[in-house]
C-alpha positions as CSV (number, residue, x, y, z in Angstrom):
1,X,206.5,96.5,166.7
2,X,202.8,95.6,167.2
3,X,200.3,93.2,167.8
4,X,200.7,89.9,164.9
5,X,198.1,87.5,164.0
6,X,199.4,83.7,163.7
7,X,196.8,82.4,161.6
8,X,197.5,78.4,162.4
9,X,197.3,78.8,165.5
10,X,194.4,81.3,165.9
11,X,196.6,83.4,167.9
12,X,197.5,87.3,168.4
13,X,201.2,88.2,170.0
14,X,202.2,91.5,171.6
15,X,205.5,92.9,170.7
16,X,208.4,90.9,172.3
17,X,210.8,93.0,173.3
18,X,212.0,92.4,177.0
19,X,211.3,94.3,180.2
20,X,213.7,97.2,181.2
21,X,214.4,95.5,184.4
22,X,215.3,91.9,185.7
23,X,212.2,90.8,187.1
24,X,213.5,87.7,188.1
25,X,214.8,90.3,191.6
26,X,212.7,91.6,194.2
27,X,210.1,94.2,193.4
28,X,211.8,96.2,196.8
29,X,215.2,95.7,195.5
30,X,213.9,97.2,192.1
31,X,212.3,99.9,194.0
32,X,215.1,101.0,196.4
33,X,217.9,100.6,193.4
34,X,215.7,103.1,191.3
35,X,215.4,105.6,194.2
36,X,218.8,105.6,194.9
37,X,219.6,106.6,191.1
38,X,218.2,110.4,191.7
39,X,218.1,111.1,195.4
40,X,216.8,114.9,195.2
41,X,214.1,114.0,193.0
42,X,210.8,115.1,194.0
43,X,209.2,111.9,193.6
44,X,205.8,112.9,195.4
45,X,203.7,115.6,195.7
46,X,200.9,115.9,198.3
47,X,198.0,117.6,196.7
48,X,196.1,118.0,200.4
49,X,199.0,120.4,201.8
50,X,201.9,120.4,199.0
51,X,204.1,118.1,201.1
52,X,206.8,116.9,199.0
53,X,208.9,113.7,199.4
54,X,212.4,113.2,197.5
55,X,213.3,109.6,196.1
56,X,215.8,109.8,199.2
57,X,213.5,110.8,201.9
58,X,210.8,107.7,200.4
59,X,214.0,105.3,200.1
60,X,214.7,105.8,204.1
61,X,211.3,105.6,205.0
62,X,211.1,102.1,203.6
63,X,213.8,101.2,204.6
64,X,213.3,101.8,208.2
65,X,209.7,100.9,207.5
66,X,211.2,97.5,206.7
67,X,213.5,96.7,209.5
68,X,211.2,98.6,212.0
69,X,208.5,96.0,210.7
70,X,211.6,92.8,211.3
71,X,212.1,94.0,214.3
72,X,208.4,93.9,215.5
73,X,208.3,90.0,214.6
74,X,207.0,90.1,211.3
75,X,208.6,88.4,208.4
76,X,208.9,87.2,204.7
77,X,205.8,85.5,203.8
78,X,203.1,87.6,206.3
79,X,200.3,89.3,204.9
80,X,200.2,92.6,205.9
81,X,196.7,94.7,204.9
82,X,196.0,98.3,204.0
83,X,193.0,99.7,204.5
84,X,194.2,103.7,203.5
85,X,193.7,106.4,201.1
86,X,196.4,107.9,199.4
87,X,198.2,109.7,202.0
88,X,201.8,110.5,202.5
89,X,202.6,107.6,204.5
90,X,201.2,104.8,202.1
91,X,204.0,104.6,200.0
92,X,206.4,103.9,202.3
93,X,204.3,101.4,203.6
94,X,203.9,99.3,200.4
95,X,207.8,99.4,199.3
96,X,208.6,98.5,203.8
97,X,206.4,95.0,202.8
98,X,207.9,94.4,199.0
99,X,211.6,94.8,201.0
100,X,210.7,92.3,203.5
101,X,208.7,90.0,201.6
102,X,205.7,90.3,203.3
103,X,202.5,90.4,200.6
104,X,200.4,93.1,200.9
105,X,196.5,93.5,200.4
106,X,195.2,96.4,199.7
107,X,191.4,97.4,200.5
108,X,189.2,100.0,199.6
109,X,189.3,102.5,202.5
110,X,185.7,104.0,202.2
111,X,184.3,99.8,202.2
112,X,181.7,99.3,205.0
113,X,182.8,97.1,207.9
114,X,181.1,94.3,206.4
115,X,182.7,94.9,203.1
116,X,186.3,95.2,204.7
117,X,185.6,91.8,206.9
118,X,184.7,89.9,203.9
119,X,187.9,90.7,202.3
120,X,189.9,90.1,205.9
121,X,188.0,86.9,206.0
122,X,189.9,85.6,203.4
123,X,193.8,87.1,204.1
124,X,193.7,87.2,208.0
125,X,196.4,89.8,208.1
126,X,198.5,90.2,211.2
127,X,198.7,93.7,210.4
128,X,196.4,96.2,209.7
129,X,197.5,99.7,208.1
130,X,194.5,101.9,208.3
131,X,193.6,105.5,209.2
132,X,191.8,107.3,211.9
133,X,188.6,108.3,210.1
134,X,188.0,104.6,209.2
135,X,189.7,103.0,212.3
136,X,186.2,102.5,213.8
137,X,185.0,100.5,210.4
138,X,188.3,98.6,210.7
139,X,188.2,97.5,214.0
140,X,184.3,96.6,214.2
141,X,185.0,94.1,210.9
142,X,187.8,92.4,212.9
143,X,185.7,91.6,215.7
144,X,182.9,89.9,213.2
145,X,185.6,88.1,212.2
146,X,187.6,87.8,215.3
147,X,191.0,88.3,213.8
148,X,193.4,90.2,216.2
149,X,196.1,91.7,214.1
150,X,198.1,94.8,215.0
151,X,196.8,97.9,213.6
152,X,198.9,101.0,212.5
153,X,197.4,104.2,211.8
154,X,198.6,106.3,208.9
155,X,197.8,109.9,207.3
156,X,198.0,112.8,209.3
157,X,195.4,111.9,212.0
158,X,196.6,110.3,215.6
159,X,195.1,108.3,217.7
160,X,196.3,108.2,221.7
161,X,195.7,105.1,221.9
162,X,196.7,103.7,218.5
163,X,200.4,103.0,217.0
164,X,201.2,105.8,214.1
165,X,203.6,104.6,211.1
166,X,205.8,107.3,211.8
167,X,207.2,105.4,214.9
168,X,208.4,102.9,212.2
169,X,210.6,105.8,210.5
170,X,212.5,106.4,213.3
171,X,216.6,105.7,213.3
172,X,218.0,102.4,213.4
173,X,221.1,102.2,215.6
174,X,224.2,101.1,213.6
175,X,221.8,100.5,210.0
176,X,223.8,102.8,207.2
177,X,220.8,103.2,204.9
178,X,223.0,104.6,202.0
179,X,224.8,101.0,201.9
180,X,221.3,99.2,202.5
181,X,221.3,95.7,201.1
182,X,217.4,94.6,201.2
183,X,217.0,90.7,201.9
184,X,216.6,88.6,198.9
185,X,213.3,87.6,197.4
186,X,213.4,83.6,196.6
187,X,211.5,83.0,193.6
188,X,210.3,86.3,192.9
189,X,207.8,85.0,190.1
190,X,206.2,82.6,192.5
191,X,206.1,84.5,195.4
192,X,203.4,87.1,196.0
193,X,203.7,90.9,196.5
194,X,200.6,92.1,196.2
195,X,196.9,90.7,197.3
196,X,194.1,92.7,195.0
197,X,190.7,91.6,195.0
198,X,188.3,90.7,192.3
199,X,184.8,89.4,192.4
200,X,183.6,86.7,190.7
201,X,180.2,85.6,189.3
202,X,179.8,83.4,192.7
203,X,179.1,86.5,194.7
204,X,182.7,86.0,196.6
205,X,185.4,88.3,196.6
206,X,188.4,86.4,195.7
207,X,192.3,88.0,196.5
208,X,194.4,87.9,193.3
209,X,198.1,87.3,194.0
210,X,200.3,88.9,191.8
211,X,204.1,88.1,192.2
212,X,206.8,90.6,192.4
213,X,207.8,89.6,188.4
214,X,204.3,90.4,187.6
215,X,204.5,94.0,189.1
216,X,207.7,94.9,187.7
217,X,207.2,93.9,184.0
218,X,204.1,96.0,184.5
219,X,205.1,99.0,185.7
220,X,208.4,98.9,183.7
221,X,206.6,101.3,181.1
222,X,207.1,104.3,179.5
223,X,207.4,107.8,180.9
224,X,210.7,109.9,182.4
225,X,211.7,112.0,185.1
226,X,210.2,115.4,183.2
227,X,206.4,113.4,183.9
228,X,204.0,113.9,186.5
229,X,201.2,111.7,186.7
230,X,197.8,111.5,189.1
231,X,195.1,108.7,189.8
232,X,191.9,109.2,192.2
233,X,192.2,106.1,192.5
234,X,193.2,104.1,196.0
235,X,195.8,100.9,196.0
236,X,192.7,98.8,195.7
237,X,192.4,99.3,192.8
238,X,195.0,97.9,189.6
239,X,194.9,101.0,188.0
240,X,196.0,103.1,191.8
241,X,198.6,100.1,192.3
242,X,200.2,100.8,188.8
243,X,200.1,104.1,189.4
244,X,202.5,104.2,192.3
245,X,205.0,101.4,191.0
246,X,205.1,102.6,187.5
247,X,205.6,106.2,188.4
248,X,208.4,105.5,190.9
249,X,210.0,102.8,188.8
250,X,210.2,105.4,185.8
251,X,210.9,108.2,187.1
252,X,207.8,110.0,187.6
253,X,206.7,112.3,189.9
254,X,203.6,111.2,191.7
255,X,201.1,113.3,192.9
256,X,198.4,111.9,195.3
257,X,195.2,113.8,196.9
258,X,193.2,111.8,200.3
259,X,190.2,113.9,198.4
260,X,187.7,111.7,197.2
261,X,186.9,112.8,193.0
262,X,185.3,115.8,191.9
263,X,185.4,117.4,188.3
264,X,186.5,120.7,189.9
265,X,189.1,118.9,191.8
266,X,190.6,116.7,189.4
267,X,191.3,120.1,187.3
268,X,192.5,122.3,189.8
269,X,194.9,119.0,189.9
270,X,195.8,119.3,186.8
271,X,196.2,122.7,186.4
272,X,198.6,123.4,189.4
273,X,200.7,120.3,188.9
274,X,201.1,120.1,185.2
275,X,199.9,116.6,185.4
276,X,201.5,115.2,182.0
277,X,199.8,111.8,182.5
278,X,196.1,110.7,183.9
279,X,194.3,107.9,184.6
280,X,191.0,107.8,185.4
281,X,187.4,105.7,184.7
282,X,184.8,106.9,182.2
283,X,182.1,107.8,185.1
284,X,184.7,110.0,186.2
285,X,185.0,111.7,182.8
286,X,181.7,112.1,182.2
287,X,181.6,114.0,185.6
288,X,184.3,116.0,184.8
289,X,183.2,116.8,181.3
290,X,180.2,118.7,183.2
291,X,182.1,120.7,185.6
292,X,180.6,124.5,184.4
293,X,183.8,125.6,184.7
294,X,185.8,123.3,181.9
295,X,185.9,125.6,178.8
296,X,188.6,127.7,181.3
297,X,190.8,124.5,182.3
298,X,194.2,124.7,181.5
299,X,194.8,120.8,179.8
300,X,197.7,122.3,177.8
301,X,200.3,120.0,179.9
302,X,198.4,116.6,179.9
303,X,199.9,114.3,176.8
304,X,198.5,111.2,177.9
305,X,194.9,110.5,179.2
306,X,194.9,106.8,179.8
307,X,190.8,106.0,180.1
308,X,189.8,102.1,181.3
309,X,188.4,100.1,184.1
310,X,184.7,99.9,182.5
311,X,183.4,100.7,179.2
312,X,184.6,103.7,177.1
313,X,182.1,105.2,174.4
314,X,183.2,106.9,171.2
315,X,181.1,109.8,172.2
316,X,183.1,109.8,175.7
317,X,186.5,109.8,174.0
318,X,185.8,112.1,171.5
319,X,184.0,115.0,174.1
320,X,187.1,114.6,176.3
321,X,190.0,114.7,173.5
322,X,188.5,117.6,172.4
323,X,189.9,120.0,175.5
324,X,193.5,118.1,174.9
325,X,195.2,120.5,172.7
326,X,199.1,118.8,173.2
327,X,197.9,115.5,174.0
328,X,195.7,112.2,173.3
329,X,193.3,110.2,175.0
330,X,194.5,106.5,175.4
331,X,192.0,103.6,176.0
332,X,192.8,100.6,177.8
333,X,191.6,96.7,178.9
334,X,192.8,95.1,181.1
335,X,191.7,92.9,184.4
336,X,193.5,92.5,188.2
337,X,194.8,88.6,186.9
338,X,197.3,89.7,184.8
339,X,198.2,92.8,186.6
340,X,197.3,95.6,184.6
341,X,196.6,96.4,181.0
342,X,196.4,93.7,178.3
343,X,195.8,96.4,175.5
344,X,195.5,100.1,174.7
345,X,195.0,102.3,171.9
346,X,197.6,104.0,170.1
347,X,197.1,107.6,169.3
348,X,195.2,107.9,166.1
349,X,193.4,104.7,166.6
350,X,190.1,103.4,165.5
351,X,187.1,104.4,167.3
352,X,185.3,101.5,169.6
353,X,188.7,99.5,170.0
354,X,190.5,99.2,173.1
355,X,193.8,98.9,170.8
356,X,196.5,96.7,170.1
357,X,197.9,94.5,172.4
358,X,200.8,95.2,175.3
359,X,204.5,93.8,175.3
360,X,204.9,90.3,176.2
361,X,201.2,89.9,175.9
362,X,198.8,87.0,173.6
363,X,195.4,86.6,173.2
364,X,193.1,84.3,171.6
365,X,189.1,84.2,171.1
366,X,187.3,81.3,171.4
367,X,183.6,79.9,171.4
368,X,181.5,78.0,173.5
369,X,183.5,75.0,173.0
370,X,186.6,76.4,173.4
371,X,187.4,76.8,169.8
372,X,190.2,79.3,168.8
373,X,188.1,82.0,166.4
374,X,189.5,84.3,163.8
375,X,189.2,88.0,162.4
376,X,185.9,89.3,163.0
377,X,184.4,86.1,164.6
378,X,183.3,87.1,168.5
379,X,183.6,84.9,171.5
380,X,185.6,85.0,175.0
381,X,188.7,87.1,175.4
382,X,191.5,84.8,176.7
383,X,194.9,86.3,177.7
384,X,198.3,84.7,178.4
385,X,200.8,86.6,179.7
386,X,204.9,85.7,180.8
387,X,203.8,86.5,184.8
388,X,200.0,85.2,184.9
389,X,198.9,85.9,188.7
390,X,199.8,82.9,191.0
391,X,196.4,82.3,192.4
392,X,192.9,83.4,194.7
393,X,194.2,83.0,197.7
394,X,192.7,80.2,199.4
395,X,190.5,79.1,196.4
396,X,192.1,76.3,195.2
397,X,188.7,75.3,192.7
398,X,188.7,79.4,191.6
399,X,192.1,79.5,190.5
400,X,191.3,76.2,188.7
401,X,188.8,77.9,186.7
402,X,190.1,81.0,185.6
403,X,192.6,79.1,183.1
404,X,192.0,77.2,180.6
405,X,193.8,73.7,180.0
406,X,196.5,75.4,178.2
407,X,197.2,78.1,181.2
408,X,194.9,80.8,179.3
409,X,193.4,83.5,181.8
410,X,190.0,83.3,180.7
411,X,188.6,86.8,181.2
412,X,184.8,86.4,181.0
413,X,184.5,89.3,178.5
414,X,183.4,89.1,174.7
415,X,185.0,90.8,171.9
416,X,186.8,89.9,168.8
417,X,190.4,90.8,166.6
418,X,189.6,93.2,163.1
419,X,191.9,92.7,160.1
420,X,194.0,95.1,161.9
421,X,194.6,93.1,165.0
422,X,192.6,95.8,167.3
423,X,190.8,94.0,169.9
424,X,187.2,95.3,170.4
425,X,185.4,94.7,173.7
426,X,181.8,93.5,173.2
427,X,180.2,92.6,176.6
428,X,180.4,90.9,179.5
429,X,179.9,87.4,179.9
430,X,179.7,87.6,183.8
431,X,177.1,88.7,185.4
432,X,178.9,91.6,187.3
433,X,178.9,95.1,186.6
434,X,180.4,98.1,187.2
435,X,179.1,101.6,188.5
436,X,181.5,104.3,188.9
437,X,184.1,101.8,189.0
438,X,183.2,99.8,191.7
439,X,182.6,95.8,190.9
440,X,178.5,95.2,191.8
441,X,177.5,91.4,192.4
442,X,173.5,91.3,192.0
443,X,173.4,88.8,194.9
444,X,174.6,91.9,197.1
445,X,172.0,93.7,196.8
446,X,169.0,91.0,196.0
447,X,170.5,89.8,199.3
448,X,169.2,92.7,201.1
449,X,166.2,92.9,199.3
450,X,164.9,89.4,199.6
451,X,164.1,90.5,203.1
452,X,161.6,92.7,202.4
453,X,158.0,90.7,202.8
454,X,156.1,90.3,199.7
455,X,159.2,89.7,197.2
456,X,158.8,86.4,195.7
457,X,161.9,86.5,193.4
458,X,164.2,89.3,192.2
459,X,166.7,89.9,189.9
460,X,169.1,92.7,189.8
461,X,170.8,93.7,186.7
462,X,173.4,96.7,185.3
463,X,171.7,99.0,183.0
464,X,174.4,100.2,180.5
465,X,175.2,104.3,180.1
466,X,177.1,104.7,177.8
467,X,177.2,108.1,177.8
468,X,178.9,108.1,181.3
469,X,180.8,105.4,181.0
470,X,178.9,103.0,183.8
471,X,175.8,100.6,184.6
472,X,173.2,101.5,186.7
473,X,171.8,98.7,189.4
474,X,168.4,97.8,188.5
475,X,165.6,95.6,189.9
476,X,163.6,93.3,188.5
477,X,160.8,92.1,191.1
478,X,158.2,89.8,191.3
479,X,155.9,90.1,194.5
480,X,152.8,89.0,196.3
481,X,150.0,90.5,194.8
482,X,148.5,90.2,198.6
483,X,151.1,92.5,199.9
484,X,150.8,96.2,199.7
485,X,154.6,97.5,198.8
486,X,155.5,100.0,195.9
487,X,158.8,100.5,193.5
488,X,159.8,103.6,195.9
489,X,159.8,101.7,199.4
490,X,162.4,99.2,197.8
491,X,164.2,102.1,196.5
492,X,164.5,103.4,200.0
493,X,165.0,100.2,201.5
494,X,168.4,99.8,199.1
495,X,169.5,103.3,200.1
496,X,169.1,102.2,203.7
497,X,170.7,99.2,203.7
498,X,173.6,99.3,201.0
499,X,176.4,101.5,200.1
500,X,176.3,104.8,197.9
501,X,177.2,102.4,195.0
502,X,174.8,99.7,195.5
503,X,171.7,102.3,195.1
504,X,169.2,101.5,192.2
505,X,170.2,104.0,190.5
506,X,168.5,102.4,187.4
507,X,165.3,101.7,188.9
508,X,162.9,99.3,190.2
509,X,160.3,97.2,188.2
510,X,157.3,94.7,188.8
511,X,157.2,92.2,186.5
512,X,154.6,89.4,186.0
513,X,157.4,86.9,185.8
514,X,161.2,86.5,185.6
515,X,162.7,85.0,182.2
516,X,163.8,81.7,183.7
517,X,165.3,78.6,182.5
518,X,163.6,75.3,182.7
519,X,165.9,74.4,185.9
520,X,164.5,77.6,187.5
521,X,167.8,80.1,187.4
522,X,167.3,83.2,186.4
523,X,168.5,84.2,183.0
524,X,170.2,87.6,183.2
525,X,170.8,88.3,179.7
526,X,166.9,88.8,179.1
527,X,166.3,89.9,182.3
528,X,169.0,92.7,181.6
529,X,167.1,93.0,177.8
530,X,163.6,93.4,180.1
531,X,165.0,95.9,182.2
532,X,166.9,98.3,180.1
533,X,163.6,98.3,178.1
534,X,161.5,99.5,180.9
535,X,164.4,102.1,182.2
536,X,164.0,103.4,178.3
537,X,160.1,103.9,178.8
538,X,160.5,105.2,182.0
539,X,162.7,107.5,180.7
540,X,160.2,108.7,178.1
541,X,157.5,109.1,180.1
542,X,159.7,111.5,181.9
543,X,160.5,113.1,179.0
544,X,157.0,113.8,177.6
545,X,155.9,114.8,180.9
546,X,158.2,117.5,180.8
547,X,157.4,118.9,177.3
């Protein structure tokens, strides 16, 4: 079946069939019930030191994980955080909270203290899950805060003075783990399982509850027991999320590296695991479609190369499909509030789409006025789908305004439905952006920047390239003639001051004045128009220079 067009009501339905499983149940009854169906399956594969884990050996772990965690006081309805990479132990970590009840949010482990306390902030977890390397970074953003939850290393690093999760494996007296019946989940569509974050066009990072209906309608997709599949990603991320429940609930074998991405690395993946399925951003394509080495990389066992998470350029698709002699490069959309993916390509699809739309998925594009559009008319991208994410936590107003008065998820993004019903994705109607895969708010980094004397007003924008897959942070500046300060101090000052992905990467420019509207507010479309403009010429001076 695939995606239909009702043309009274302006709206496009996903196939209808129903999920495999009953996601009216717990997501860590679905979890532990799937385990138990092939105990001497290898279900993960370190990539670090070739540690393998059985469904069996991940089943007891959670188990114990979860009662270890009752035992220690904490129950259904506590938000446990993770603040990890994907080590051996963080599985058994996430399926000890879905058994329990207890909703977990997951943070980017390599986020600043400031980044990570923003985000705590908002949760105020009364357990912490991190590592040794960023233990430091963890514990410094709970004092800013001054939150006092427990924290729990995991990974292969100990701390003598820290709690490890492997104390939480250890052997219950008298609990039969084969016979193991996990507490029951009340309302499993309503209650939340996971807490992912999203940023919004306010500047605040907002946590996304998805319930435990959402996850398992999500990961109940394709793929078998003869898969193996790999993600750079961490469980911050949707796309790393999806990539542990969907490869455990199917079957899959999941292999998992603490390795931050490389092209070299990401092959030699590949290559030594027979990685069957991928999923990975377009920056990190573009890398890897570099690496010298690449015309001697084995792809031979990949047959699915799921690309999404930012823009994906014809050019980008076509470069990488080209090394896939047995399989096809997929191309996705999708956003946190829903889950996971609203679309993707099927093979042989038209170049520029981001494909048809998912099971139990609808969409609908509408104007300014919120008008439902037709074939080829552009406007917002709104999504409905049967387990719509239960709210921001704590953000009453927020959650109000991400739907629309019929319960639509209003996504922010514009595109448009061909003949065909393939969804293309235009732009972005927010004024975020996205390098490498990491969400930017300008008011991060103007932030920072408005400190440094002699900026009147500034404006930072993303600078689309397309040729690998990201936007590069750009600033727009308008200073005090009076004051001596060049483009490359502010350059510096942003490397300083900011993360790795924060750097203006896309330059800095002064500018005579900022396109403004008559109530004084910045407008970012033009200023993004202004500054791609004066990265192009930039660029050309280069380029003459050079000839």
């Amino acid at each position: 079946m695939s995606t239909k067009f009702d043309p009274k009501s302006k709206i496009w339905i996903g196939p209808q069939n129903k999920c495999i499983f009953n996601p009216e149940i717990g997501l860590g009854e679905i979890i532990l019930a799937v385990l138990a169906r092939t105990p001497n399956k290898i279900t993960q594969i370190s990539a670090d030191n070739g540690v393998k884990l059985t469904c069996n050996e991940l089943r007891v772990k959670s188990i114990r994980l979860a009662e270890n965690l009752k035992r220690k006081g904490y129950k259904f309805g506590d938000i446990i955080a993770t603040v990890s990479r994907n080590n051996h132990d963080i599985s058994a970590v996430i399926f000890g909270c879905n058994i329990i009840g207890a909703p977990v949010n997951c943070l980017d482990p390599n986020f600043t203290a400031t980044e990570i306390s923003d985000l705590l902030m908002i949760t105020k977890p009364k357990l912490v899950f991190c590592e040794n390397y960023n233990l430091k970074n963890v514990q410094s953003a709970l004092n800013e805060i001054n939150l006092k939850p427990e924290i729990i290393l995991t990974g292969d690093e100990v701390h003598e003075d820290m709690i490890h999760v492997t104390s939480l494996y250890e052997e219950i007296k008298g609990l039969n783990e084969r016979f193991y019946i996990p507490p029951s989940i009340p309302n499993p569509s309503k209650h939340t399982a996971i807490i992912l974050c999203s940023s919004g066009t306010t500047g605040k990072s907002k946590g996304v509850c998805l319930s435990h209906s959402t996850m398992i309608s999500h990961s109940s997709g394709s793929g078998n027991e003869n898969d193996s599949l790999f993600c750079f990603s961490s469980l911050y991320w949707i796309s790393g999320m999806l990539s542990l429940m969907m490869s455990t609930i199917s079957g899959m074998t999941r292999i998992i590296t603490t390795e931050p991405f490389s092209g070299k690395r990401m092959c030699e993946i590949i290559e030594n695991y027979k990685i069957t399925r991928i999923s990975a951003p377009p920056s990190q394509i573009s890398q890897l479609l570099e690496y010298k080495n690449i015309d001697s990389v084995d792809f031979s066992s990949i047959q699915l190369f799921i690309l999404g998470g930012s823009f994906v350029s014809d050019n980008l698709r076509k470069r990488l499909q080209k090394y896939l002699k047995n399989g096809v490069v997929i191309v996705t959309y999708g956003l946190t509030e829903i889950g996971g993916l609203a679309s993707l390509t099927p093979p042989m699809s038209k170049l520029g789409s981001v494909g048809t739309l998912r099971p139990r998925m609808m969409a609908k594009i509408v104007d300014e006025t919120g008008t439902n559009l037709g074939y080829n008319e552009s406007g917002e991208i709104c999504i409905k789908f049967e387990f719509p994410f239960l709210r921001y936590y704590g953000d009453e107003i927020q959650t109000r305004n991400a739907f629309d008065s019929e319960g639509w998820v209003k996504t922010g993004d514009i595109g448009y439905f061909d003949e065909e019903n393939h969804l293309y994705m235009l732009d972005r109607k927010k004024d975020m952006f996205k390098y490498r895969n990491y969400q930017i708010n300008p008011s991060d980094i103007e932030e920072i920047l408005q400190k440094v004397t002699g900026i009147l007003n500034i404006c930072v924008v993303g600078i689309p390239d397309h040729d690998n897959g990201t936007d590069l942070p750009a600033a727009l500046i308008l200073k005090n003639e009076k004051i001596k300060l060049t483009e490359t101090e502010i350059i510096k000052m942003a490397e300083e001051n900011l993360p790795d992905y924060k750097h203006l990467r896309g330059g800095c420019y002064f500018v005579d004045a900022l396109p403004l509207t008559p109530s004084g507010k910045v407008q970012r479309k033009l200023a993004t128009e202004l500054a791609n403009q004066l990265y192009e010429n930039n660029k050309n001076m280069l380029r003459k220079g050079t000839e």
